[in-house]
C-alpha positions in Angstrom: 0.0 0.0 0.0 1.5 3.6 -0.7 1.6 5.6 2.1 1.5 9.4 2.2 2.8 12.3 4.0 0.6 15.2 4.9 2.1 18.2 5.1 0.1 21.3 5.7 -0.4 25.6 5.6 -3.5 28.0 5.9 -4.3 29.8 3.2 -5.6 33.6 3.0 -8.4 33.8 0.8 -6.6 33.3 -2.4 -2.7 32.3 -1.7 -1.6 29.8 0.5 0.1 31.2 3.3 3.1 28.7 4.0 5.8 28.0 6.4 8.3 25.8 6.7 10.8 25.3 9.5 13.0 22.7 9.1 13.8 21.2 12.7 17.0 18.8 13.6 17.0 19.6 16.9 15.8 16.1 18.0 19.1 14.2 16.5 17.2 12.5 13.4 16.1 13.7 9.8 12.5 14.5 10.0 10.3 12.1 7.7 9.4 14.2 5.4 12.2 15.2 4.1 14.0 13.1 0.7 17.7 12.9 -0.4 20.4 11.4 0.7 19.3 10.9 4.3 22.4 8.3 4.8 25.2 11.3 3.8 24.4 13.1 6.9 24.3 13.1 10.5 22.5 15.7 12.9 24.1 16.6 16.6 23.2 19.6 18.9 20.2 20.2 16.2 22.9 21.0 13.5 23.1 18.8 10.3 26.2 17.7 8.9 27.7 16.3 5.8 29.5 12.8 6.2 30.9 10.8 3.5 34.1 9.1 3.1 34.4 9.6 -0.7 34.0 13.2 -2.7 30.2 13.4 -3.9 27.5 15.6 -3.4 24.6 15.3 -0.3 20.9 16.7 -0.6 18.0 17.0 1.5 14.2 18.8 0.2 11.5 19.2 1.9 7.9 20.1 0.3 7.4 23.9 0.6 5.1 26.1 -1.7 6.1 29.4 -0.6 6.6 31.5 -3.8 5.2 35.1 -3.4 5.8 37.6 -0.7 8.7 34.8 0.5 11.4 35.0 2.2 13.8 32.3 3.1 16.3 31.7 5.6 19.6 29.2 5.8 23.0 29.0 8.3 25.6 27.4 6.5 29.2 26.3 7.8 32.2 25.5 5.5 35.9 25.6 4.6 36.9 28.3 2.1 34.4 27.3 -1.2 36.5 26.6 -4.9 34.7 25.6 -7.8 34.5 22.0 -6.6 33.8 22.8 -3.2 30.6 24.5 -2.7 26.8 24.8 -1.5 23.8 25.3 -2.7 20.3 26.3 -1.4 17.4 25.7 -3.4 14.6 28.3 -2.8 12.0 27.3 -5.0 12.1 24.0 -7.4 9.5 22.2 -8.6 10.8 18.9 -7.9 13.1 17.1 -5.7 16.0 16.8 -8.0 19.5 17.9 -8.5 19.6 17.1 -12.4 17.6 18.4 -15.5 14.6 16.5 -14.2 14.0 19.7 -12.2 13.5 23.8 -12.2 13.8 26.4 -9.9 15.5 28.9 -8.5 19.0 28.5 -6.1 21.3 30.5 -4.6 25.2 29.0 -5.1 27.5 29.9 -2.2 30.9 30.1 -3.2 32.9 29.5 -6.5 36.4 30.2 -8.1 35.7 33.9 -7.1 34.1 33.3 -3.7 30.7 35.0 -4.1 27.1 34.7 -3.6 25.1 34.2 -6.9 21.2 33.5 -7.5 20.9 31.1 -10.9 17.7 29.4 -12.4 17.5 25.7 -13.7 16.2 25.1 -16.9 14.5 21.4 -16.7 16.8 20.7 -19.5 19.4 20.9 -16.8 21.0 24.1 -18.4 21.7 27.0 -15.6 21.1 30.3 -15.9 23.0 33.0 -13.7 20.6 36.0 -12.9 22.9 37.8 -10.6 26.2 37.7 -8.5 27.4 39.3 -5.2 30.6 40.8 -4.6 33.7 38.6 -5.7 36.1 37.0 -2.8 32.8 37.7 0.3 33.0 34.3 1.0 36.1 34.0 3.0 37.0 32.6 6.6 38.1 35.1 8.9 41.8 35.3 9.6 42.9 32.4 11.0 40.0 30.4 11.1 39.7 27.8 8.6 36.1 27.4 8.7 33.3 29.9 6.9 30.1 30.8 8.9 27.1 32.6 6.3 23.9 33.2 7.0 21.9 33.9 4.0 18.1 35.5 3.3 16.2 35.8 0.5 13.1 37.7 -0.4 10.6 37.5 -3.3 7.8 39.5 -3.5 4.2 38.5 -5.6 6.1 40.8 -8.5 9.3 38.9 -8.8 11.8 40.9 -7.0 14.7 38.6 -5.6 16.9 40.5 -3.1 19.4 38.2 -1.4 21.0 39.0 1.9 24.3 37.4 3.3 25.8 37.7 7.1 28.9 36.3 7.9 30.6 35.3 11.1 30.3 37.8 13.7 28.8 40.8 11.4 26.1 42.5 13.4 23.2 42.7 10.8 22.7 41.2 7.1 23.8 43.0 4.0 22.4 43.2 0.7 23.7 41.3 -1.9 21.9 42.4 -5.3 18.5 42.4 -6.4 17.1 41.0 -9.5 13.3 40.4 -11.0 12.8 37.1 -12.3 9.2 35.1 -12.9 10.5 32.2 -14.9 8.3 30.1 -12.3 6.1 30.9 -10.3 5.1 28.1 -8.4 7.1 25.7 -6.4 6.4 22.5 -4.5 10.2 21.7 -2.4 13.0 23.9 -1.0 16.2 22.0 -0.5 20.2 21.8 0.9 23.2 20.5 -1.8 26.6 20.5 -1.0 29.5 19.3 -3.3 33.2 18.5 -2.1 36.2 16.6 -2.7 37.4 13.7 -0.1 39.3 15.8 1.9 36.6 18.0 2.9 33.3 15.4 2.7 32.5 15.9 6.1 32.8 20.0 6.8 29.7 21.3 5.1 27.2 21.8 8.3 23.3 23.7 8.3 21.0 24.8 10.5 18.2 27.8 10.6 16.5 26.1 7.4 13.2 28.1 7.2 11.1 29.5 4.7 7.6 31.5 4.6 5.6 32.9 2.3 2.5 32.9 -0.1 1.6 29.8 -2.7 0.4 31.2 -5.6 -2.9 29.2 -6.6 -2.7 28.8 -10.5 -6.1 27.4 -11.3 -7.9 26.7 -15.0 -7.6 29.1 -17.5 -10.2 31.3 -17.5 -14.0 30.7 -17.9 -16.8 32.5 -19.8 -19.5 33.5 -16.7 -23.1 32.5 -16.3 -25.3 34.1 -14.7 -25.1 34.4 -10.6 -21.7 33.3 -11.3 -20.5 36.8 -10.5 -23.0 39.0 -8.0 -22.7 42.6 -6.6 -21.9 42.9 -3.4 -21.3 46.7 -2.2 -22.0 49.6 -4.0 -21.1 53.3 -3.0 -23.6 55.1 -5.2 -23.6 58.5 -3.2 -19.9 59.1 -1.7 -18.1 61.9 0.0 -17.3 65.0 -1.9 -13.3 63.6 -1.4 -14.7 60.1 -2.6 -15.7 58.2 -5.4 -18.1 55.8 -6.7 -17.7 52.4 -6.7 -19.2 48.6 -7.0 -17.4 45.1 -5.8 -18.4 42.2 -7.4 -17.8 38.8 -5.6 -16.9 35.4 -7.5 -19.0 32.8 -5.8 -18.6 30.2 -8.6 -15.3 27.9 -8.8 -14.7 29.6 -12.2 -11.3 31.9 -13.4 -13.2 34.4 -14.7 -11.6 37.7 -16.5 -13.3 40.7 -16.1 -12.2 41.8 -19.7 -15.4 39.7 -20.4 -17.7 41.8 -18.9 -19.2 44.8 -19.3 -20.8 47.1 -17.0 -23.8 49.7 -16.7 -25.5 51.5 -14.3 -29.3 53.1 -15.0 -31.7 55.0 -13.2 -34.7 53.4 -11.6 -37.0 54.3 -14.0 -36.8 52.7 -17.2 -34.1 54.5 -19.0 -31.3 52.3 -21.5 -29.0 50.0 -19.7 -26.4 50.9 -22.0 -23.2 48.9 -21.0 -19.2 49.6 -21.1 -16.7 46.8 -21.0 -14.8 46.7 -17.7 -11.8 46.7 -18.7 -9.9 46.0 -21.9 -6.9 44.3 -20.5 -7.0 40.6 -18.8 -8.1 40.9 -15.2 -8.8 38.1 -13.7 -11.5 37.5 -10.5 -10.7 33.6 -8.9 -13.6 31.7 -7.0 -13.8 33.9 -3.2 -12.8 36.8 -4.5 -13.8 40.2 -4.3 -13.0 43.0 -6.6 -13.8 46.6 -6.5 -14.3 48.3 -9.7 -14.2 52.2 -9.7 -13.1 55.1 -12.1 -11.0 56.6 -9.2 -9.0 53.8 -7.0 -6.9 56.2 -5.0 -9.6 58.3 -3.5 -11.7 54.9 -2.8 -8.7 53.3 -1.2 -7.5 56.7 1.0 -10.9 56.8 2.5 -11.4 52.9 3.1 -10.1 51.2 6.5 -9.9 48.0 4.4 -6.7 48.3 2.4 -7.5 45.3 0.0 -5.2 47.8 -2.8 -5.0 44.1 -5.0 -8.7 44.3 -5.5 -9.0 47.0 -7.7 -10.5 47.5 -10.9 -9.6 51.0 -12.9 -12.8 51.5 -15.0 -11.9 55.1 -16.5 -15.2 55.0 -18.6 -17.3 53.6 -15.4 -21.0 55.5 -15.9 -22.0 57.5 -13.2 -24.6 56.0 -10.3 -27.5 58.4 -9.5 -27.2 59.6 -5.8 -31.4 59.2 -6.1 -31.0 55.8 -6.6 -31.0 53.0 -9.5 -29.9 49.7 -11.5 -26.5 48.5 -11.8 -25.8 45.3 -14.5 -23.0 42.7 -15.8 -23.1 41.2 -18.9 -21.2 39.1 -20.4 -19.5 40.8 -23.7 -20.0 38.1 -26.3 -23.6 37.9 -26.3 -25.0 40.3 -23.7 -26.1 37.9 -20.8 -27.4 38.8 -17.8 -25.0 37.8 -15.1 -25.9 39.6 -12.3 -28.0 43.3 -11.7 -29.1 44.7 -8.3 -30.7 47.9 -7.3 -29.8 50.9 -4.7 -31.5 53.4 -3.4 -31.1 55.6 -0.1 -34.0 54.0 1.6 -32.8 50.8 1.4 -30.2 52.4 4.2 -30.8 52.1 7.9 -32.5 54.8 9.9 -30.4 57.1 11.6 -27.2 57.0 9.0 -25.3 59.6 9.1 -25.5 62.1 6.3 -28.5 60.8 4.9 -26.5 58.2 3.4 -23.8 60.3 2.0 -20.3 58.5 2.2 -22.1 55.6 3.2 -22.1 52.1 1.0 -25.0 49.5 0.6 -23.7 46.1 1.4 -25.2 42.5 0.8 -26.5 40.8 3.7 -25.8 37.3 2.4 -24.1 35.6 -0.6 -27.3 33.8 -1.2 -29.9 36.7 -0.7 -30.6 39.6 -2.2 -31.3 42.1 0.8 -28.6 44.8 1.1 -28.0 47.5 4.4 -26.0 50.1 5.7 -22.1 49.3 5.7 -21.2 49.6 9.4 -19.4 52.5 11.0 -16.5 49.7 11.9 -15.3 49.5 8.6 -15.8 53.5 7.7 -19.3 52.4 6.3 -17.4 50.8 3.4 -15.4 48.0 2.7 -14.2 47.4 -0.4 -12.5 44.4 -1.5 -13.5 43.3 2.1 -15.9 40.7 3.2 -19.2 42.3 4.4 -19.6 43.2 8.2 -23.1 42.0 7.8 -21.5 38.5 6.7 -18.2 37.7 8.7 -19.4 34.7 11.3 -18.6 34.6 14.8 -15.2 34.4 16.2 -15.5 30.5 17.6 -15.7 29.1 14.2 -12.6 27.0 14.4 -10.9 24.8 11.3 -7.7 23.3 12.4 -6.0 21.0 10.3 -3.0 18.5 10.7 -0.3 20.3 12.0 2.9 21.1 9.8 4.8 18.3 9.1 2.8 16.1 11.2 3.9 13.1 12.1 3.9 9.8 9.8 0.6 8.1 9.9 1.6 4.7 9.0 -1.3 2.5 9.6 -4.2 5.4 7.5 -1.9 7.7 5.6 -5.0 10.1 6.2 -5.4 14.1 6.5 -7.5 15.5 9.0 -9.1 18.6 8.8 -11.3 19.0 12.6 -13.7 21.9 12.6 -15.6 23.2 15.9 -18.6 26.3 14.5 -20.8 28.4 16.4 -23.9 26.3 15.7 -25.6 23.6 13.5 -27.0 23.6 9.9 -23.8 24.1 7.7 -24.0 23.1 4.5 -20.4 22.5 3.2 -18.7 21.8 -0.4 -15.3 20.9 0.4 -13.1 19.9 -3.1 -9.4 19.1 -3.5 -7.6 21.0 -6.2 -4.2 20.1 -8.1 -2.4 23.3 -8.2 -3.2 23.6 -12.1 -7.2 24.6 -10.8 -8.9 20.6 -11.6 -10.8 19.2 -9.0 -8.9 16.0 -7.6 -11.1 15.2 -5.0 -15.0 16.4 -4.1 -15.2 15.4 -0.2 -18.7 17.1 0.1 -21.0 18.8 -1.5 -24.0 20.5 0.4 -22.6 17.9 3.2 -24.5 19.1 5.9 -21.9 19.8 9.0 -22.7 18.9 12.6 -21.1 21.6 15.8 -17.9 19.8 15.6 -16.7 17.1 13.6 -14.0 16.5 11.2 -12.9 15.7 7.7 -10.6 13.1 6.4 -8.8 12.9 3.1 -7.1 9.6 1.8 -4.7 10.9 -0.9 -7.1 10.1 -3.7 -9.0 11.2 -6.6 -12.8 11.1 -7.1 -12.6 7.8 -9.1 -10.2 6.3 -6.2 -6.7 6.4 -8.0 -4.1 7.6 -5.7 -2.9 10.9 -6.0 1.1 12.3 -7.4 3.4 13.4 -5.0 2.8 16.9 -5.0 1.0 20.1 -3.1 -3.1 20.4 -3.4 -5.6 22.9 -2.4 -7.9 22.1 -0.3 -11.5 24.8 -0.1 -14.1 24.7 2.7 -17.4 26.6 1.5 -19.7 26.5 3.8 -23.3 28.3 4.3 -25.7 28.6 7.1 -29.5 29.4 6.4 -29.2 32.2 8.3 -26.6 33.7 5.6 -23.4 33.2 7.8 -20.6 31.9 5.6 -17.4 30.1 6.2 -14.6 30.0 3.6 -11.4 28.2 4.0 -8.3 27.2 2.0 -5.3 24.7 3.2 -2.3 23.5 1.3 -1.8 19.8 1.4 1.2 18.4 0.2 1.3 14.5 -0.6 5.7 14.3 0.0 5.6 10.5 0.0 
């Protein structure tokens, strides 16, 4: 029987948060780690290379950190040549040390001593993106042994900026900085060193941690149908240092671009619903979201407490919404469609808002109604890009899953996802998804959820195959009658 590793990370609403932490402080390799286990030893919590012949020694471990990363590694060595050297692989989407893998790596040391950051073509070629300062990578005088502590940082745009510290400098310096988005997803980080005989056994790490955001790739992107896209907010009478806006929330498990759509606003009589496309270039709305789409972002953002700045849409042809109230519509471009129209008006506000309503948004009660109220003064009575006041659930609604790198379950090979809510009468759809958007696994759908309970995965697909080694997405969509909501996200990675 295969057995499986389960391995972990909550995810914000659409990027896995991730976080590895590589541990050796209990004298062994942990489990779920692969490589050459056998060309190592671990004492004191440090890690150590031990071999008797020259080679090379590797260790990954699944991590899917990739955007808004950073990674951290404490290496100890002799003075590196070009046959003597480390390497720390940051992002790779397998774990390989030949051309059966990609991904990005720092080298430390060479014939010049120096940091660089390189890519790995699958073919096995390697490309150098940029190098540090020549002859860095030297002991101190008269010590024979090199101490560097490296970071890295990548944010969602690509920016690598790579940090070194060695022996007993105070603070970390700054390498170089380079953009780079040759891949953008990654399923291991991992540990390489290469030496001759005399020097198999001085290469020693510790501090092996990385963080960061999984970027969730799903299908390309769908045509909408209607109620696959619905309206959510809309600021039809703002401030005079405001502006108009709607958000529009995905609650289908669609890609959809909002290049697709177009837009228009009417007033409540029965004037044309004359519509303008969104927005010409591909923007893309994934199943959770929220996006805000306004002529003027800045002035909605400056004035919002909710600084949600990836959610915006610039519409510069956005028609205006009458402060007297009105219609707003999305269609779908090719054929005209109805996807989704609601109405405003100021007495659909609460009694007593302030200003008569001016400055103040209409929000959605429920995902799966169509009654709309007052945004509430703890938000700034908006929230754009923002899940509703009116539908955020109570605070005791739990969902913990495994924990990271949990141990070996050799007898089930199972994942466990426990949950503890606030009351009965949940309706969940909870689906496994590969990392390229295609459901895996359906676990439930409109399973209804007791007060606690929990959820169990076997590391297969719908029609009972088992599953690749590699990171999935597991969403929990769940919906009381009452219009409280529940959504969830966890990265599971099957490692062996």
């Amino acid at each position: 029987m295969k057995k499986f590793l389960f391995v972990w990370a909550c995810l914000c609403p659409f990027c896995a948060f991730a976080q590895l932490n590589v541990s050796f402080t209990d004298g062994v390799i942990p489990s779920y780690c692969v490589g050459t286990d056998s060309l190592f030893t671990v004492a004191d919590g440090v890690l150590t290379s031990s071999n008797d012949v020259a080679g090379e020694s590797y260790l990954f471990a699944p991590s899917v950190a990739m955007d808004d990363a950073e990674w951290r590694l404490s290496v100890t060595m002799t003075q590196p040549t070009g046959s003597c050297f480390a390497r720390y692989y940051l992002a790779v989407d397998a774990p390989a040390i030949d051309g059966s893998s990609s991904g990005y790596f720092l080298r430390l040391g060479d014939s010049k001593r120096q940091i660089s950051l390189c890519f790995r073509k699958e073919s096995g070629s390697v490309v150098t993106l940029a190098k540090g300062d020549t002859m860095r990578l030297l002991p101190p005088p008269n010590e024979k042994m090199l101490r560097v502590e490296v970071k890295v940082t990548r944010s969602s745009a690509g920016e690598w900026v790579v940090y070194s510290r060695l022996n007993d400098e105070e603070s970390f310096r700054q390498e170089f900085s380079v953009t780079d988005n040759t891949l953008t997803q990654a399923s291991y980080s991992g540990i390489y060193c290469k030496y001759p005989k005399s020097k198999a056994n001085t290469f020693s790490f510790s501090g092996w941690m990385v963080e960061g955001e999984a970027a969730f790739v799903p299908d390309p992107p769908s045509l909408p149908e209607p109620n696959d896209l619905i309206f959510t907010e809309i600021m039809f009478a703002p401030s005079s240092d405001g502006a108009e806006f709607v958000e529009i929330y995905n609650r289908s498990d669609k890609v959809i671009d909002l290049s697709d759509l177009q837009f228009a606003a009417r007033k409540a009589d029965a004037s044309p619903n004359y519509g303008k496309r969104v927005t010409k270039s591909s923007s893309l709305i994934y199943p959770g979201e929220y996006k805000v789409i306004t002529k003027y972002p800045e002035k909605v953002y400056d004035l919002s407490l909710c600084k949600a700045d990836s959610s915006y849409v610039t519409m510069s042809n956005m028609p205006s919404l009458n402060n007297s109230g009105g219609w707003v519509s999305l269609f779908r471009t090719t054929d005209s469609l109805l996807i989704d129209e609601a109405s405003f008006a100021p007495d659909l506000h609460v009694e007593g808002v302030p200003d008569k309503g001016v400055g103040v948004s209409l929000e959605r009660l429920s995902i799966e109604g169509s009654s709309w109220t007052s945004a509430s003064p703890a938000t700034g009575y908006s929230s754009p890009g923002c899940e509703n006041q009116a539908m955020l659930a109570v605070e005791d609604i739990l969902f913990e899953a495994d924990p990271l790198c949990a141990p070996y379950r050799e007898e089930s090979g199972l994942w466990h996802l426990r949950y503890n809510l606030d009351k009965p009468g949940y309706l969940a759809n909870v689906r496994v998804y590969a990392l390229n958007g295609s459901v895996v696994r359906t676990l439930g759908h409109s399973l209804p959820l007791s007060v606690t309970g929990e959820l169990v995965w076997d590391g297969r697909t719908d029609s009972g195959a088992l599953v690749a080694v590699a990171p999935y997405i597991v969403v929990v969509q769940a919906i009381h009658p009452s219009g409280d909501m529940v959504n969830r996200r966890f990265v599971v990675t099957v490692s062996r």
